[in-house]
PQR file with spaces between the fields and no chain letter, atoms N, CA, C, O and H, PARSE charges and radii, in Angstrom:
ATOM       1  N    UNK     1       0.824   -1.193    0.000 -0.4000 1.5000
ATOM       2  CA   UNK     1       0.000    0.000    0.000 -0.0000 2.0000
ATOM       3  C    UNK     1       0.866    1.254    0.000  0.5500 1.7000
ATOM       4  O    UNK     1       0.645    2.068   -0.896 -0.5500 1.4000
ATOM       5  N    UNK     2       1.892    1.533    0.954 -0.4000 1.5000
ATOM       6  CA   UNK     2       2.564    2.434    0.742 -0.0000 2.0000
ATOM       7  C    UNK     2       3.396    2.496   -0.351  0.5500 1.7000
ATOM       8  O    UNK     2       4.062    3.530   -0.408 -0.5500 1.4000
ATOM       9  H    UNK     2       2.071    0.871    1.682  0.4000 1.0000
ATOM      10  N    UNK     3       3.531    1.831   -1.088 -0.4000 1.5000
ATOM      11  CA   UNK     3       4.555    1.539   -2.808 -0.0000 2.0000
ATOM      12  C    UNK     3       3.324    2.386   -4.105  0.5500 1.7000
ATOM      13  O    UNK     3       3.603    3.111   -5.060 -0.5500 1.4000
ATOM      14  H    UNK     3       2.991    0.991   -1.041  0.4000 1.0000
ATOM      15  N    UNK     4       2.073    1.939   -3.643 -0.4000 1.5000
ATOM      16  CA   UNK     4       1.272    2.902   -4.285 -0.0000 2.0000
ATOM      17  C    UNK     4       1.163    3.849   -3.940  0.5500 1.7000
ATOM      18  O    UNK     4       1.126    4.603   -4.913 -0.5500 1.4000
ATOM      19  H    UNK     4       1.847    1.349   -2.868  0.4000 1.0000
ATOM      20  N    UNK     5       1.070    4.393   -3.002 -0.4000 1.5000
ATOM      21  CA   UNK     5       1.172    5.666   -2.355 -0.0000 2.0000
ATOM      22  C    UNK     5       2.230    6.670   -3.048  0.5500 1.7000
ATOM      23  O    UNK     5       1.909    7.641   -3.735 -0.5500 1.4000
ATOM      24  H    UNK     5       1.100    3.780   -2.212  0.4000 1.0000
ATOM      25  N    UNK     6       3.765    6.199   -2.699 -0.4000 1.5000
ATOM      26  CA   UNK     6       4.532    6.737   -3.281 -0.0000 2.0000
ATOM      27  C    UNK     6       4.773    6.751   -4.965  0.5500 1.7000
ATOM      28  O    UNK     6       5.420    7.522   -5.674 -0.5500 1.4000
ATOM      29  H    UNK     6       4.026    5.411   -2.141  0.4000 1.0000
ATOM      30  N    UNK     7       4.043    5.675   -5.249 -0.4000 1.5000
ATOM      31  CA   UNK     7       3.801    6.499   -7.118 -0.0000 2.0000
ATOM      32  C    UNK     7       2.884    7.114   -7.444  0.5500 1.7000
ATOM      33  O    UNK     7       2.829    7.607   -8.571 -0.5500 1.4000
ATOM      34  H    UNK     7       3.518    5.049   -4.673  0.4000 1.0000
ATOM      35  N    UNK     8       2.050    7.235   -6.674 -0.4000 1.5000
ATOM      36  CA   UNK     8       0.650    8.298   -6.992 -0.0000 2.0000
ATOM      37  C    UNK     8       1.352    9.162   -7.059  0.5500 1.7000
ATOM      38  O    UNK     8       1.441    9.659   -8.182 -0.5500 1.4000
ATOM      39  H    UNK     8       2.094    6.835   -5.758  0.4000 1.0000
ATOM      40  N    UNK     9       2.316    9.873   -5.787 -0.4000 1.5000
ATOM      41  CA   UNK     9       2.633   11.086   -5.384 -0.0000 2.0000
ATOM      42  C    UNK     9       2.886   12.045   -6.520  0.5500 1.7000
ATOM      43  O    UNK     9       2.592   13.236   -6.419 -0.5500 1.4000
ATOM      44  H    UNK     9       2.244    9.469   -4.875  0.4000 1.0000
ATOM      45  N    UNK    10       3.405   11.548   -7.550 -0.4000 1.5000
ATOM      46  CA   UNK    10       4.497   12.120   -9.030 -0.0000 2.0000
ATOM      47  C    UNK    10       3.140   12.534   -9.640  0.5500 1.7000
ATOM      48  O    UNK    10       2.836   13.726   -9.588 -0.5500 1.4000
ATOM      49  H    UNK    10       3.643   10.580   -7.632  0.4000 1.0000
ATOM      50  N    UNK    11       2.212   11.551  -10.276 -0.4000 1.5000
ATOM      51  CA   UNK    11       1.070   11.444  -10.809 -0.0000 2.0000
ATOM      52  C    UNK    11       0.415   12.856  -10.151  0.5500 1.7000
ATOM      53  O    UNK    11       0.443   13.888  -10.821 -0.5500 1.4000
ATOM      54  H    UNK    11       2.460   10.584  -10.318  0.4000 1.0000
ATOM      55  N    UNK    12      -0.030   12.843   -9.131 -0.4000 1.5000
ATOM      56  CA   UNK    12      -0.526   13.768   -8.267 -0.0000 2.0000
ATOM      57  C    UNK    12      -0.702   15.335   -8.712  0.5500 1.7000
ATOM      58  O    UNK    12      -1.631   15.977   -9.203 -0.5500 1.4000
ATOM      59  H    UNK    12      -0.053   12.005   -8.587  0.4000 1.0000
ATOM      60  N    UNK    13       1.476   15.833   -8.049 -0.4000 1.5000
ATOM      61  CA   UNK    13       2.010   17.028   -8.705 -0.0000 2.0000
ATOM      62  C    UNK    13       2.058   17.142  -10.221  0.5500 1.7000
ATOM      63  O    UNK    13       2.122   18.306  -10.617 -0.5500 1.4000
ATOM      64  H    UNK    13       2.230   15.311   -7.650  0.4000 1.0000
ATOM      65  N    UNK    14       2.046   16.475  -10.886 -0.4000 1.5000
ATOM      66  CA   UNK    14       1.654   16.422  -12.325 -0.0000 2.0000
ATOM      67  C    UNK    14       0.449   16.679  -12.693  0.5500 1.7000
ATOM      68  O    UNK    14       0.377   17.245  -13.784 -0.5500 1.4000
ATOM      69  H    UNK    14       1.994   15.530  -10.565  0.4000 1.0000
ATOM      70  N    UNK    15      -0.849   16.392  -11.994 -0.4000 1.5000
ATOM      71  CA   UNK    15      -1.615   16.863  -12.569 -0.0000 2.0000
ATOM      72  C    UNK    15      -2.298   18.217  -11.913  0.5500 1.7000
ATOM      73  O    UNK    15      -3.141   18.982  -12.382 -0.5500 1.4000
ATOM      74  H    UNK    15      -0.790   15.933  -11.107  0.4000 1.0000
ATOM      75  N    UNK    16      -1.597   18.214  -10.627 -0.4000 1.5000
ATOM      76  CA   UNK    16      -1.921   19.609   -9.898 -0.0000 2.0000
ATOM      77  C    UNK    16      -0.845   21.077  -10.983  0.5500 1.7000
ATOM      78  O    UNK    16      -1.172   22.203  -11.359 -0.5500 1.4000
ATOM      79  H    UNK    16      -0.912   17.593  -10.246  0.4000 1.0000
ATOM      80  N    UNK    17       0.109   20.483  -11.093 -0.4000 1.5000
ATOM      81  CA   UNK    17       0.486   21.903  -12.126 -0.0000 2.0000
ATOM      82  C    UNK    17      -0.035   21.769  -13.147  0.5500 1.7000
ATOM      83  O    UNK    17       0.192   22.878  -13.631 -0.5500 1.4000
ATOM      84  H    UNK    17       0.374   19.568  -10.787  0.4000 1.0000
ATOM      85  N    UNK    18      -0.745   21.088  -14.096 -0.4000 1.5000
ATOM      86  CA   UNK    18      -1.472   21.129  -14.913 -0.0000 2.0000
ATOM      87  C    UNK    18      -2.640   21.655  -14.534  0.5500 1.7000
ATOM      88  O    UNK    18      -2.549   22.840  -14.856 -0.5500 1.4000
ATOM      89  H    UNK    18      -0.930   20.187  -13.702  0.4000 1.0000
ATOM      90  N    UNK    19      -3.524   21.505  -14.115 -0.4000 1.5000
ATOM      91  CA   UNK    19      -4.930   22.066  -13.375 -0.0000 2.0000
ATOM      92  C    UNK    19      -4.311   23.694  -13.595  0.5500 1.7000
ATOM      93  O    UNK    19      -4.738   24.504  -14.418 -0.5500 1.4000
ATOM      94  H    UNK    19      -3.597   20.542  -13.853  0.4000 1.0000
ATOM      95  N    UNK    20      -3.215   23.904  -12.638 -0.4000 1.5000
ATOM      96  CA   UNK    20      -3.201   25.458  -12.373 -0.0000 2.0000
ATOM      97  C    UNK    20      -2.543   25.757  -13.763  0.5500 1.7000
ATOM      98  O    UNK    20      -2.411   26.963  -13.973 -0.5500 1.4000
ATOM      99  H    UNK    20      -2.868   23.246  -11.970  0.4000 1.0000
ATOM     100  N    UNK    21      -2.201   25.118  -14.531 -0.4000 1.5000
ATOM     101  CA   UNK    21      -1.869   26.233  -15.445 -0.0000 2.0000
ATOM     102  C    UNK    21      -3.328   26.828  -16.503  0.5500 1.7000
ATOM     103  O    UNK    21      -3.323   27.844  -17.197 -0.5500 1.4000
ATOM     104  H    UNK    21      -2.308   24.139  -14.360  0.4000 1.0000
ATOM     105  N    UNK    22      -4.434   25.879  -16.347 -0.4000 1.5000
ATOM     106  CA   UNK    22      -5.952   26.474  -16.687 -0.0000 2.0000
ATOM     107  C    UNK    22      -6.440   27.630  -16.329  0.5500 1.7000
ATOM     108  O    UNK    22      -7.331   28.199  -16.960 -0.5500 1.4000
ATOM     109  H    UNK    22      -4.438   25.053  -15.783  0.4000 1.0000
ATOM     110  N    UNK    23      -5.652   28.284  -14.807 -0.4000 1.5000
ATOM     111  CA   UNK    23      -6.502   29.276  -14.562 -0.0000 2.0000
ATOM     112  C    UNK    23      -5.362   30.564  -15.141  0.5500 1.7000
ATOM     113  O    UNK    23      -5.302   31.704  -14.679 -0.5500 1.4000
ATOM     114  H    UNK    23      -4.928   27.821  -14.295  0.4000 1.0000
ATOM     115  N    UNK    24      -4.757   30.160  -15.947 -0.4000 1.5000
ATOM     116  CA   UNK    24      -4.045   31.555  -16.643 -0.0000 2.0000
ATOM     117  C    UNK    24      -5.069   32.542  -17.510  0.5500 1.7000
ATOM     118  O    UNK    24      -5.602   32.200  -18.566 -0.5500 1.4000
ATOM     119  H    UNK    24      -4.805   29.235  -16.322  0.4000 1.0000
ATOM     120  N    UNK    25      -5.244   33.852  -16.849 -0.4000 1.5000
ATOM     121  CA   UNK    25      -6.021   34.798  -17.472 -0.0000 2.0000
ATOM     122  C    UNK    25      -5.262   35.461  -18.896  0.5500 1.7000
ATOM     123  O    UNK    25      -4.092   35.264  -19.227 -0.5500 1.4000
ATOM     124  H    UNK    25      -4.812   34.130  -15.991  0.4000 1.0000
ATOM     125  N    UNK    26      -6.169   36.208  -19.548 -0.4000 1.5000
ATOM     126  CA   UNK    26      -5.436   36.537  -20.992 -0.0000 2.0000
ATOM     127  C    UNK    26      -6.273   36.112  -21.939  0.5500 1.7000
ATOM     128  O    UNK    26      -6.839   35.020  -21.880 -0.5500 1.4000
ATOM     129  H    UNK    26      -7.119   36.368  -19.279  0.4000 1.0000
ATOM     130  N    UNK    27      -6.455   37.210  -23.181 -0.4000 1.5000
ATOM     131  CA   UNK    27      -6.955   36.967  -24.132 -0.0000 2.0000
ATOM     132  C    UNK    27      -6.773   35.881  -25.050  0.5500 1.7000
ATOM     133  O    UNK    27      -5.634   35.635  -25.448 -0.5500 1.4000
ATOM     134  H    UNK    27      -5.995   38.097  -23.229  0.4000 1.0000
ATOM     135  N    UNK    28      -7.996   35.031  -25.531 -0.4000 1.5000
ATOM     136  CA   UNK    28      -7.458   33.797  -25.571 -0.0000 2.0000
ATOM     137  C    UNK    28      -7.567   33.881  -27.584  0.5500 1.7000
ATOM     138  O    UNK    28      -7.568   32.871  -28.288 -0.5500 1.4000
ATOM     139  H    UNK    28      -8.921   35.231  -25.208  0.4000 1.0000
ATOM     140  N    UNK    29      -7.663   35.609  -28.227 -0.4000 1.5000
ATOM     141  CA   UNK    29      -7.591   35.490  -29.175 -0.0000 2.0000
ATOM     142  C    UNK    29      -6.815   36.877  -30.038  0.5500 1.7000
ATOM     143  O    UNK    29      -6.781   38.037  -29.628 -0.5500 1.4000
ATOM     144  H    UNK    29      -7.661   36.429  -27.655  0.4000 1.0000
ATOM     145  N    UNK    30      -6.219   36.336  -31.352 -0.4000 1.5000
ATOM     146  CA   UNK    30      -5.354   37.883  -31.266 -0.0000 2.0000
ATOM     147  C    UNK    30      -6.531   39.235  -31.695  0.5500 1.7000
ATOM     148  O    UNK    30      -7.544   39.211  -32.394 -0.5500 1.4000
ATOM     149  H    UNK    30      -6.246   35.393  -31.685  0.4000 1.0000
ATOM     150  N    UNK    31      -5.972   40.175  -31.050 -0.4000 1.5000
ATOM     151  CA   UNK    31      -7.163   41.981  -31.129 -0.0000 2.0000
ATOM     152  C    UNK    31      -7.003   41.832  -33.075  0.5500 1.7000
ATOM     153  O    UNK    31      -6.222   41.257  -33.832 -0.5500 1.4000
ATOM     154  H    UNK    31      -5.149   40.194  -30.483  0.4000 1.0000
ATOM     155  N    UNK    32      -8.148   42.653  -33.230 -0.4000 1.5000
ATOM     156  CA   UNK    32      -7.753   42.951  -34.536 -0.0000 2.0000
ATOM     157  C    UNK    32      -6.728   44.417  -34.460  0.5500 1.7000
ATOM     158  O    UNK    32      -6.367   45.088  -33.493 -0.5500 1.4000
ATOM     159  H    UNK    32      -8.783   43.121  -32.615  0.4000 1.0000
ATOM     160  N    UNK    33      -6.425   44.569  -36.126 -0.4000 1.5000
ATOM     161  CA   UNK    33      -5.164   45.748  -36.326 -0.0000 2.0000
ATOM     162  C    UNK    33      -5.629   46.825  -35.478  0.5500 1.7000
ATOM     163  O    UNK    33      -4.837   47.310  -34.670 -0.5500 1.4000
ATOM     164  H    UNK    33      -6.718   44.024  -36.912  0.4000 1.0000
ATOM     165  N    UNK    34      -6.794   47.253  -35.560 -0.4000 1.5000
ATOM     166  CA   UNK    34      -6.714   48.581  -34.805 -0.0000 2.0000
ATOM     167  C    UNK    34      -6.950   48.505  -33.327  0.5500 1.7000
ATOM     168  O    UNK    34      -6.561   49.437  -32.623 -0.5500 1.4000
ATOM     169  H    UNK    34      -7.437   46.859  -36.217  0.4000 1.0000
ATOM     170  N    UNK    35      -7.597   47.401  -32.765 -0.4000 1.5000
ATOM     171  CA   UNK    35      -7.202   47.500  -31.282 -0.0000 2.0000
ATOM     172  C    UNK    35      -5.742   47.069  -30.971  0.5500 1.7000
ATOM     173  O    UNK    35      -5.386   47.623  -29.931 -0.5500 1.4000
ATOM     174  H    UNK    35      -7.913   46.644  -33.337  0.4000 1.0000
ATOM     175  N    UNK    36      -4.834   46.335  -31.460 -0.4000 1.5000
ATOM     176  CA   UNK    36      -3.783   46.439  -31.137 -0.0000 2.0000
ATOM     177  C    UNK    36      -2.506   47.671  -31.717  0.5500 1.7000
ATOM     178  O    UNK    36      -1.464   48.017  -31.161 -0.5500 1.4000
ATOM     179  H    UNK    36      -5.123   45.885  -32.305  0.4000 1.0000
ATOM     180  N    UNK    37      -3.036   48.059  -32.880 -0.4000 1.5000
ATOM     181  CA   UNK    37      -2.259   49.859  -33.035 -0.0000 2.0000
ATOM     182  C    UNK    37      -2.318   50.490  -31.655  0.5500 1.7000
ATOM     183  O    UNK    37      -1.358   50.936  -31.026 -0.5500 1.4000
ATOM     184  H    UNK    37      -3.883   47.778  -33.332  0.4000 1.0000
ATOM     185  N    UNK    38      -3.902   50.453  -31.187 -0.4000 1.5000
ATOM     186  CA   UNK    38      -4.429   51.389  -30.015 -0.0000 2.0000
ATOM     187  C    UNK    38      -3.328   50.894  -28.927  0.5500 1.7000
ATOM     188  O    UNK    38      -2.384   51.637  -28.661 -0.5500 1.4000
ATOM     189  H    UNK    38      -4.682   50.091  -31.698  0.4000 1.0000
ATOM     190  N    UNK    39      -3.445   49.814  -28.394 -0.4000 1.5000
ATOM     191  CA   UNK    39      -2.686   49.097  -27.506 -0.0000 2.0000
ATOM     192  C    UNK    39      -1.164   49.069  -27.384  0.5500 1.7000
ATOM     193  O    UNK    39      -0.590   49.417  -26.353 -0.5500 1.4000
ATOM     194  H    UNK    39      -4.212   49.210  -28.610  0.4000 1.0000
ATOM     195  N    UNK    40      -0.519   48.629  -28.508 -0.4000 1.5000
ATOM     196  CA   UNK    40       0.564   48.812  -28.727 -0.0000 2.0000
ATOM     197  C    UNK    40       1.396   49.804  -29.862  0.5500 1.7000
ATOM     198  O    UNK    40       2.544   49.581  -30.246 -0.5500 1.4000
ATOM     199  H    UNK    40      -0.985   48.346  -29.346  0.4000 1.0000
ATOM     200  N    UNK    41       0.780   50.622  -30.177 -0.4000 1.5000
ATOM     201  CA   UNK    41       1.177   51.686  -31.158 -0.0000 2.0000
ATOM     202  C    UNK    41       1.396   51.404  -32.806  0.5500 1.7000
ATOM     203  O    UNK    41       0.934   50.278  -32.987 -0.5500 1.4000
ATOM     204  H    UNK    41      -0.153   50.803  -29.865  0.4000 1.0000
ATOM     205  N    UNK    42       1.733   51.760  -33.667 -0.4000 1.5000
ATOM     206  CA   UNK    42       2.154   51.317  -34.586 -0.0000 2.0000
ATOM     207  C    UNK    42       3.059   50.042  -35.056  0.5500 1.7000
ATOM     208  O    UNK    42       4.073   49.772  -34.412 -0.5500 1.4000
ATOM     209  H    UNK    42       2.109   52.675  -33.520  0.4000 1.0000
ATOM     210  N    UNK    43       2.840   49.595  -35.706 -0.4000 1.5000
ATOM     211  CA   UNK    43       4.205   48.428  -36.277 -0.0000 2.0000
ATOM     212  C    UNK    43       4.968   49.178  -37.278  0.5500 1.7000
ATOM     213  O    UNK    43       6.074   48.680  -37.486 -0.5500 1.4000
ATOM     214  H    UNK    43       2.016   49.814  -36.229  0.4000 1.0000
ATOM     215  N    UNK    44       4.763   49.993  -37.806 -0.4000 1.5000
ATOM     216  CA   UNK    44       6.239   50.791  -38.852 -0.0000 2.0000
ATOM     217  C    UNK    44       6.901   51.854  -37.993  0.5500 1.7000
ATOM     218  O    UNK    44       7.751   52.592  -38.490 -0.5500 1.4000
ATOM     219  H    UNK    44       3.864   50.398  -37.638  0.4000 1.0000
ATOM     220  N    UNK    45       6.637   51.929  -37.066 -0.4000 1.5000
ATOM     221  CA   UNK    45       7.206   53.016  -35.505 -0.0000 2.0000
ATOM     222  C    UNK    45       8.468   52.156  -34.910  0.5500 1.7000
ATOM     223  O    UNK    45       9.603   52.536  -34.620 -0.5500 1.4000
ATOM     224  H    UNK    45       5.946   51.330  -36.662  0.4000 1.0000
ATOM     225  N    UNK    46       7.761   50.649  -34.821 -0.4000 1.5000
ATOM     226  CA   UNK    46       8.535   49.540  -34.567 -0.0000 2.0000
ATOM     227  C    UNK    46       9.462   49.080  -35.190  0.5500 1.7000
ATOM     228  O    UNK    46      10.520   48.671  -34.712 -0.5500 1.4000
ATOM     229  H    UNK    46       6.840   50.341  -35.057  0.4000 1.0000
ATOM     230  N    UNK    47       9.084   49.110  -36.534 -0.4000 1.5000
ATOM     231  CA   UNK    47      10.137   47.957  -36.982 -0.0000 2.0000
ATOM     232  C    UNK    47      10.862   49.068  -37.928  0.5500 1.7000
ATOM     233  O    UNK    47      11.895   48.524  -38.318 -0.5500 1.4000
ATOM     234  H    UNK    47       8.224   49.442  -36.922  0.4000 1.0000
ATOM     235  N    UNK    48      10.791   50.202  -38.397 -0.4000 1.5000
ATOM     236  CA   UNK    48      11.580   50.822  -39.342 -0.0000 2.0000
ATOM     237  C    UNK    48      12.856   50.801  -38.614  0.5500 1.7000
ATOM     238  O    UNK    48      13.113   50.466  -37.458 -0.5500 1.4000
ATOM     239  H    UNK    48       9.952   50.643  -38.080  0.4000 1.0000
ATOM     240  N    UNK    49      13.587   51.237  -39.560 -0.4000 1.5000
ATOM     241  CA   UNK    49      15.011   51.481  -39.531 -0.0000 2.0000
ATOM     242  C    UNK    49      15.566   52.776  -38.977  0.5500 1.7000
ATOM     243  O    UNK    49      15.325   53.639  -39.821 -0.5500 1.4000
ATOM     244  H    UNK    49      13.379   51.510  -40.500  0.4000 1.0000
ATOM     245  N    UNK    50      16.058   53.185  -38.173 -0.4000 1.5000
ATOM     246  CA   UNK    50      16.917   54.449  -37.535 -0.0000 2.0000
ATOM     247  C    UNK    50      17.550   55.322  -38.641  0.5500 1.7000
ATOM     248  O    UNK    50      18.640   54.989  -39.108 -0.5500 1.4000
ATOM     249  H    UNK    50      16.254   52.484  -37.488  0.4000 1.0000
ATOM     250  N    UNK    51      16.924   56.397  -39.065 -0.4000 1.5000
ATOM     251  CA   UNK    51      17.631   56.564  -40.111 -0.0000 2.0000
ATOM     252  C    UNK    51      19.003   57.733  -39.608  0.5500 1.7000
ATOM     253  O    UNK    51      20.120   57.885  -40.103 -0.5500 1.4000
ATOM     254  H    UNK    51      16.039   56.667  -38.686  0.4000 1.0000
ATOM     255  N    UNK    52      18.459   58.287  -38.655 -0.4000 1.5000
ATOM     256  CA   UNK    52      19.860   58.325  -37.795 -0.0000 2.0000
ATOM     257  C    UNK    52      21.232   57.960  -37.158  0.5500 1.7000
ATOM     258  O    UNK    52      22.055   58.653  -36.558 -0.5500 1.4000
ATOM     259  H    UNK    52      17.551   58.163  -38.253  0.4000 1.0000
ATOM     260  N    UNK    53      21.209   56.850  -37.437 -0.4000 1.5000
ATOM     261  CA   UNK    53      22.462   56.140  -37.418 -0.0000 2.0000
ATOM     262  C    UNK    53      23.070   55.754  -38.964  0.5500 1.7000
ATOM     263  O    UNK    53      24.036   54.997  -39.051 -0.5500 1.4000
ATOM     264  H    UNK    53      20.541   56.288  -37.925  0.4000 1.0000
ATOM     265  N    UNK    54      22.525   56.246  -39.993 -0.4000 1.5000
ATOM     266  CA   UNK    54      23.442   56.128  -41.243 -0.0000 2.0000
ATOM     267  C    UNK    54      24.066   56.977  -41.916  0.5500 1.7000
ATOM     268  O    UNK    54      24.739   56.624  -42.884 -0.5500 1.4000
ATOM     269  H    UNK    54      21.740   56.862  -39.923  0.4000 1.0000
């Protein structure tokens, strides 16, 4: 009995961090373009090139 015991245990924490990783909050889909412009600003703000350093 205690030999089962101690292999449940693994089984157990395995499925207890699984469980908690379900309650992760967060949008579970991507914003469209203009709520994420709003959110995170432009993408050519982002990704252009410095034209100051040439």
């Amino acid at each position: 009995m205690r030999r089962l015991a101690l292999a449940a245990l693994p089984l157990a924490l395995v499925m207890a961090l699984g469980l908690a990783g379900c309650g992760q909050k967060g949008p579970l889909y991507l914003p469209d373009d203009e709520q994420a412009a709003e959110q995170y600003g432009p993408r050519d703000a982002a990704t252009a090139p410095d034209d100051s350093e040439t």
